[in-house]
C-alpha positions as CSV (number, residue, x, y, z in Angstrom):
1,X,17.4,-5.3,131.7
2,X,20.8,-3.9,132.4
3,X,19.3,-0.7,134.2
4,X,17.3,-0.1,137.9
5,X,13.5,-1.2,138.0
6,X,13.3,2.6,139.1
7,X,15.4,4.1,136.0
8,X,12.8,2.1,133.5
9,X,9.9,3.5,135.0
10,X,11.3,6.7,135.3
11,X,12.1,6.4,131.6
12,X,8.5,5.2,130.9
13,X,7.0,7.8,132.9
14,X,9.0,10.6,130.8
15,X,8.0,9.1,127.6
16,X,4.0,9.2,128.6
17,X,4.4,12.6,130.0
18,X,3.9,11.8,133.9
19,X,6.1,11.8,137.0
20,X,6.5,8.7,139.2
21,X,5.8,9.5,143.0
22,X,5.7,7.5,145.9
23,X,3.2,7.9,148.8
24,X,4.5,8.1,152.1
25,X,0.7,7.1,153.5
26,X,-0.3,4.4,151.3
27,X,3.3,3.0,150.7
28,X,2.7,2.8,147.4
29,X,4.2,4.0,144.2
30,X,2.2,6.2,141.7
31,X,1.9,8.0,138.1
32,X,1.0,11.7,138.0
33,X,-0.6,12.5,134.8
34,X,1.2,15.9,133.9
35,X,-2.6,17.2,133.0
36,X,-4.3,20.1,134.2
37,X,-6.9,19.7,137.2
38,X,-8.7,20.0,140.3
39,X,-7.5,22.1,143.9
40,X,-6.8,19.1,146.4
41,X,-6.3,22.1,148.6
42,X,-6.5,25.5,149.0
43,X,-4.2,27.6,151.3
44,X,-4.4,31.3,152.3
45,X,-3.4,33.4,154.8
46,X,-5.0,31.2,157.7
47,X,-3.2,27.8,157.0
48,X,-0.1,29.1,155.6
49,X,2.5,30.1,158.5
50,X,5.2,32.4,158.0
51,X,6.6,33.8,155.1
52,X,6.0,32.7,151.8
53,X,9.3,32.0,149.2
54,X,8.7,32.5,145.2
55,X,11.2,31.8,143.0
56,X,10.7,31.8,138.7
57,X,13.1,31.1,135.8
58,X,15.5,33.9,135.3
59,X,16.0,35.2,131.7
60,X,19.1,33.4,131.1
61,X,17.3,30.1,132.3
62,X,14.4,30.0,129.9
63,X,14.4,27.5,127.3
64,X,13.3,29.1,123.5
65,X,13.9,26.1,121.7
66,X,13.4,22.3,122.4
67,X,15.0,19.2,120.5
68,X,13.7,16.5,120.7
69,X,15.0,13.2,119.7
70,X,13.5,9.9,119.5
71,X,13.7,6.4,117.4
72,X,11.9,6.7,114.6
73,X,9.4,3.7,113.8
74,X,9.3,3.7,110.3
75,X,13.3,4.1,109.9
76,X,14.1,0.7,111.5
77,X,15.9,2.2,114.8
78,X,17.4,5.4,112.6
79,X,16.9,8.6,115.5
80,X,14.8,11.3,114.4
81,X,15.0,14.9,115.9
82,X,12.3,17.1,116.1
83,X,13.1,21.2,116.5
84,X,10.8,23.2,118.3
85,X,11.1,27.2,118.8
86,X,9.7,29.8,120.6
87,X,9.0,32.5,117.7
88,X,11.2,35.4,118.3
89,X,8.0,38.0,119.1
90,X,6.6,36.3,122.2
91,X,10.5,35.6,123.2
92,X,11.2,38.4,126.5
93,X,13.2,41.4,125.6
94,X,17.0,40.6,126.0
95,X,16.4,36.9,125.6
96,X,19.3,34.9,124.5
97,X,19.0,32.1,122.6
98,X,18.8,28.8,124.8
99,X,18.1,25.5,123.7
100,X,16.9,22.7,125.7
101,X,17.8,18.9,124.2
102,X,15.8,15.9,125.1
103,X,16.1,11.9,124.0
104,X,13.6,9.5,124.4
105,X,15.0,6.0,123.8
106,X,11.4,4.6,123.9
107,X,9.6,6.6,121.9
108,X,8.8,5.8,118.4
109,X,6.2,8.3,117.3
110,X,6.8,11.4,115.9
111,X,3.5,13.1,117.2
112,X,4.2,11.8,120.8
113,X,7.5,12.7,120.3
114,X,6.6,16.9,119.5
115,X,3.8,17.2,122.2
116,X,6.4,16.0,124.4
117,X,8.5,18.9,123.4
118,X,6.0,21.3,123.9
119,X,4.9,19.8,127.1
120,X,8.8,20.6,128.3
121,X,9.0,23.8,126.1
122,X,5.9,25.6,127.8
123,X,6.8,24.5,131.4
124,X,9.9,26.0,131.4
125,X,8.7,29.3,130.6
126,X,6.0,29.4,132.8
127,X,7.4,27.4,136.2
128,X,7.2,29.1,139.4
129,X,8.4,27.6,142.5
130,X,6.8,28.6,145.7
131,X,7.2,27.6,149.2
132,X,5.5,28.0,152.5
133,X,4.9,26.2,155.8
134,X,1.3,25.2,156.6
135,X,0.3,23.5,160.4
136,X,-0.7,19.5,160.9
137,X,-4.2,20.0,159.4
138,X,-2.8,19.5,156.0
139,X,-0.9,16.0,156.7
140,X,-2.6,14.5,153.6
141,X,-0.8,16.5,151.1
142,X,1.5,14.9,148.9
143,X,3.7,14.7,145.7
144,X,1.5,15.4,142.8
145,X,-1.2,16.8,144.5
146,X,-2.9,20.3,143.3
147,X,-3.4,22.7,145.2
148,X,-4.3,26.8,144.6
149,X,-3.0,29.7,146.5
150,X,-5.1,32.9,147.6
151,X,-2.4,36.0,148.7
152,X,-3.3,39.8,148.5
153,X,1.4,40.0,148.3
154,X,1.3,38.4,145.3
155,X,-2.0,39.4,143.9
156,X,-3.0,35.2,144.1
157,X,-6.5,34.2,144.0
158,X,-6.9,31.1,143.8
159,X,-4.1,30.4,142.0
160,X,-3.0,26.8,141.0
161,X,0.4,25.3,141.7
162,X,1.4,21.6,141.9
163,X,2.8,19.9,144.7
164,X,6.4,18.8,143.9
165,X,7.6,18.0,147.4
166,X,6.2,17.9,151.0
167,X,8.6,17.7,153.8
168,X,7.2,16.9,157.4
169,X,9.0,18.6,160.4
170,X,8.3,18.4,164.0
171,X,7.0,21.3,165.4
172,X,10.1,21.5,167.6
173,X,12.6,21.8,164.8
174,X,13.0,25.3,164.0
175,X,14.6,24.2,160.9
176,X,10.9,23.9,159.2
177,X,11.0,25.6,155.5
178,X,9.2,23.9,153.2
179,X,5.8,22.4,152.5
Protein backbone atom coordinates (compact mmCIF):
# COMPACT_ATOMS: atom_id res chain seq x y z
CA UNK A 1 0.00 0.00 0.00
CA UNK A 2 3.08 2.22 0.48
CA UNK A 3 3.83 2.17 -3.40
CA UNK A 4 1.93 3.98 -6.72
CA UNK A 5 -1.37 2.18 -8.03
CA UNK A 6 0.84 2.22 -11.28
CA UNK A 7 4.12 0.48 -9.68
CA UNK A 8 1.68 -2.49 -8.33
CA UNK A 9 0.36 -3.13 -11.58
CA UNK A 10 3.44 -2.82 -13.18
CA UNK A 11 4.73 -5.31 -10.60
CA UNK A 12 1.68 -7.59 -11.29
CA UNK A 13 1.99 -7.29 -14.91
CA UNK A 14 5.82 -8.52 -14.69
CA UNK A 15 4.95 -11.32 -12.58
CA UNK A 16 2.12 -12.73 -15.26
CA UNK A 17 4.41 -12.11 -18.07
CA UNK A 18 2.48 -8.99 -19.71
CA UNK A 19 3.13 -5.29 -20.26
CA UNK A 20 0.58 -2.68 -19.01
CA UNK A 21 -0.35 -0.10 -21.93
CA UNK A 22 -2.56 2.60 -22.11
CA UNK A 23 -4.76 3.48 -25.14
CA UNK A 24 -4.62 6.86 -26.35
CA UNK A 25 -8.16 6.15 -28.29
CA UNK A 26 -10.15 4.36 -25.90
CA UNK A 27 -8.63 6.13 -22.75
CA UNK A 28 -8.25 3.16 -21.22
CA UNK A 29 -5.55 1.16 -19.58
CA UNK A 30 -4.70 -2.48 -20.81
CA UNK A 31 -2.62 -5.86 -20.37
CA UNK A 32 -0.59 -7.19 -23.32
CA UNK A 33 -0.24 -10.89 -23.04
CA UNK A 34 3.58 -11.29 -23.93
CA UNK A 35 2.25 -14.38 -26.34
CA UNK A 36 2.80 -14.90 -29.83
CA UNK A 37 -0.01 -13.79 -32.39
CA UNK A 38 -1.83 -12.38 -35.20
CA UNK A 39 -0.50 -9.16 -37.80
CA UNK A 40 -2.84 -6.13 -36.71
CA UNK A 41 -0.98 -4.76 -39.71
CA UNK A 42 1.16 -5.20 -42.23
CA UNK A 43 3.52 -2.44 -43.73
CA UNK A 44 5.73 -2.56 -46.92
CA UNK A 45 7.21 -0.38 -49.09
CA UNK A 46 3.77 1.58 -49.92
CA UNK A 47 2.80 2.61 -46.30
CA UNK A 48 6.20 2.91 -44.85
CA UNK A 49 7.77 6.53 -45.68
CA UNK A 50 11.30 7.10 -45.61
CA UNK A 51 14.01 5.26 -44.35
CA UNK A 52 13.69 2.46 -42.24
CA UNK A 53 16.13 2.26 -38.72
CA UNK A 54 17.15 -1.40 -37.22
CA UNK A 55 18.94 -1.73 -34.39
CA UNK A 56 19.71 -5.45 -32.42
CA UNK A 57 21.55 -6.43 -29.18
CA UNK A 58 25.24 -6.06 -29.64
CA UNK A 59 27.47 -9.00 -28.43
CA UNK A 60 28.42 -7.45 -25.23
CA UNK A 61 24.57 -6.76 -24.53
CA UNK A 62 23.24 -10.23 -24.72
CA UNK A 63 22.20 -11.91 -21.72
CA UNK A 64 23.63 -15.85 -21.38
CA UNK A 65 22.36 -16.42 -18.08
CA UNK A 66 19.22 -15.37 -16.11
CA UNK A 67 18.62 -15.34 -12.22
CA UNK A 68 15.75 -15.37 -11.07
CA UNK A 69 14.60 -14.77 -7.65
CA UNK A 70 11.38 -15.07 -6.12
CA UNK A 71 9.55 -15.97 -2.51
CA UNK A 72 9.36 -19.30 -2.16
CA UNK A 73 5.81 -20.70 -1.04
CA UNK A 74 6.65 -23.63 0.77
CA UNK A 75 9.71 -21.80 2.75
CA UNK A 76 7.45 -19.37 4.64
CA UNK A 77 8.79 -16.08 2.81
CA UNK A 78 12.56 -17.66 2.58
CA UNK A 79 13.74 -16.29 -1.39
CA UNK A 80 14.60 -18.83 -3.71
CA UNK A 81 16.80 -18.19 -6.84
CA UNK A 82 16.49 -19.97 -9.86
CA UNK A 83 19.81 -20.03 -12.47
CA UNK A 84 19.17 -20.29 -15.92
CA UNK A 85 22.06 -20.54 -18.72
CA UNK A 86 22.48 -20.40 -22.21
CA UNK A 87 24.68 -23.59 -22.88
CA UNK A 88 28.06 -22.54 -24.06
CA UNK A 89 27.47 -24.15 -27.96
CA UNK A 90 24.62 -22.05 -29.07
CA UNK A 91 26.39 -18.98 -27.12
CA UNK A 92 27.95 -16.53 -30.36
CA UNK A 93 31.57 -16.77 -30.91
CA UNK A 94 33.38 -14.18 -28.61
CA UNK A 95 30.58 -14.07 -26.18
CA UNK A 96 31.31 -13.01 -22.75
CA UNK A 97 29.66 -14.13 -20.02
CA UNK A 98 26.72 -11.78 -19.01
CA UNK A 99 24.20 -12.41 -16.56
CA UNK A 100 20.90 -10.86 -16.26
CA UNK A 101 19.26 -10.74 -12.48
CA UNK A 102 15.56 -10.51 -11.90
CA UNK A 103 13.25 -10.39 -8.44
CA UNK A 104 9.87 -11.00 -8.25
CA UNK A 105 8.47 -9.96 -4.87
CA UNK A 106 5.07 -11.59 -5.80
CA UNK A 107 5.85 -14.58 -7.11
CA UNK A 108 5.61 -17.73 -5.16
CA UNK A 109 5.95 -20.54 -7.59
CA UNK A 110 8.90 -21.97 -8.71
CA UNK A 111 7.58 -23.10 -12.23
CA UNK A 112 6.17 -19.46 -12.80
CA UNK A 113 9.16 -18.26 -11.49
CA UNK A 114 11.73 -20.31 -14.38
CA UNK A 115 9.28 -19.70 -17.43
CA UNK A 116 9.62 -16.20 -16.47
CA UNK A 117 13.30 -16.52 -16.80
CA UNK A 118 13.18 -17.97 -20.03
CA UNK A 119 10.59 -15.62 -21.17
CA UNK A 120 13.42 -12.67 -20.38
CA UNK A 121 16.33 -15.01 -21.26
CA UNK A 122 15.10 -15.73 -24.99
CA UNK A 123 13.98 -12.02 -25.65
CA UNK A 124 17.09 -10.67 -25.04
CA UNK A 125 18.83 -12.63 -27.58
CA UNK A 126 16.51 -12.32 -30.10
CA UNK A 127 15.16 -8.36 -29.84
CA UNK A 128 15.30 -6.25 -32.74
CA UNK A 129 14.20 -2.76 -32.70
CA UNK A 130 13.03 -1.26 -35.89
CA UNK A 131 11.63 1.98 -36.71
CA UNK A 132 9.94 3.65 -39.66
CA UNK A 133 7.37 6.39 -40.44
CA UNK A 134 4.08 5.31 -41.94
CA UNK A 135 1.17 8.22 -43.31
CA UNK A 136 -2.42 8.83 -41.35
CA UNK A 137 -4.00 5.64 -42.74
CA UNK A 138 -2.43 3.76 -39.92
CA UNK A 139 -3.86 6.09 -36.92
CA UNK A 140 -5.19 2.91 -35.14
CA UNK A 141 -1.95 1.48 -34.25
CA UNK A 142 -0.94 1.21 -30.85
CA UNK A 143 1.25 -0.14 -27.93
CA UNK A 144 0.99 -3.84 -28.08
CA UNK A 145 -0.23 -4.17 -31.29
CA UNK A 146 1.47 -6.81 -33.92
CA UNK A 147 2.27 -5.99 -36.82
CA UNK A 148 4.71 -7.83 -39.81
CA UNK A 149 7.11 -6.17 -42.04
CA UNK A 150 7.67 -7.05 -45.88
CA UNK A 151 11.30 -5.28 -47.18
CA UNK A 152 13.46 -6.76 -50.10
CA UNK A 153 16.71 -4.41 -47.79
CA UNK A 154 16.36 -6.56 -45.20
CA UNK A 155 15.30 -9.72 -46.84
CA UNK A 156 11.61 -9.31 -44.61
CA UNK A 157 8.62 -11.04 -45.62
CA UNK A 158 6.22 -10.75 -43.62
CA UNK A 159 8.03 -10.51 -40.77
CA UNK A 160 6.51 -10.04 -37.24
CA UNK A 161 7.51 -7.29 -34.80
CA UNK A 162 5.59 -5.87 -31.84
CA UNK A 163 4.55 -2.44 -31.45
CA UNK A 164 6.37 -0.93 -28.48
CA UNK A 165 5.62 2.69 -29.04
CA UNK A 166 3.70 4.96 -31.56
CA UNK A 167 4.39 8.59 -31.63
CA UNK A 168 1.92 10.82 -33.65
CA UNK A 169 3.55 13.99 -35.49
CA UNK A 170 1.99 16.50 -37.56
CA UNK A 171 2.77 16.34 -40.89
CA UNK A 172 4.34 19.74 -40.59
CA UNK A 173 7.00 18.82 -38.12
CA UNK A 174 9.91 17.73 -39.84
CA UNK A 175 11.05 16.21 -36.70
CA UNK A 176 8.86 12.88 -37.47
CA UNK A 177 11.06 9.67 -36.68
CA UNK A 178 9.31 7.16 -35.30
CA UNK A 179 6.22 4.99 -35.59
Amino acid sequence: TGRTVLDNLTELCNAAGTWLTYDIHEGLWSVIINQAGDSTASFDDSNIIGPININGTGLYNLYNKVNVSYTHEDLKGQKETISIEVPTQDRNANEPDNSLNLTYDIVTNPVQAELLGFIELKQSRVSNIISFRTDHSMINIKAGDIIDITNSVYNFTNQKFRVVTVKEVDAQDDTMDDT
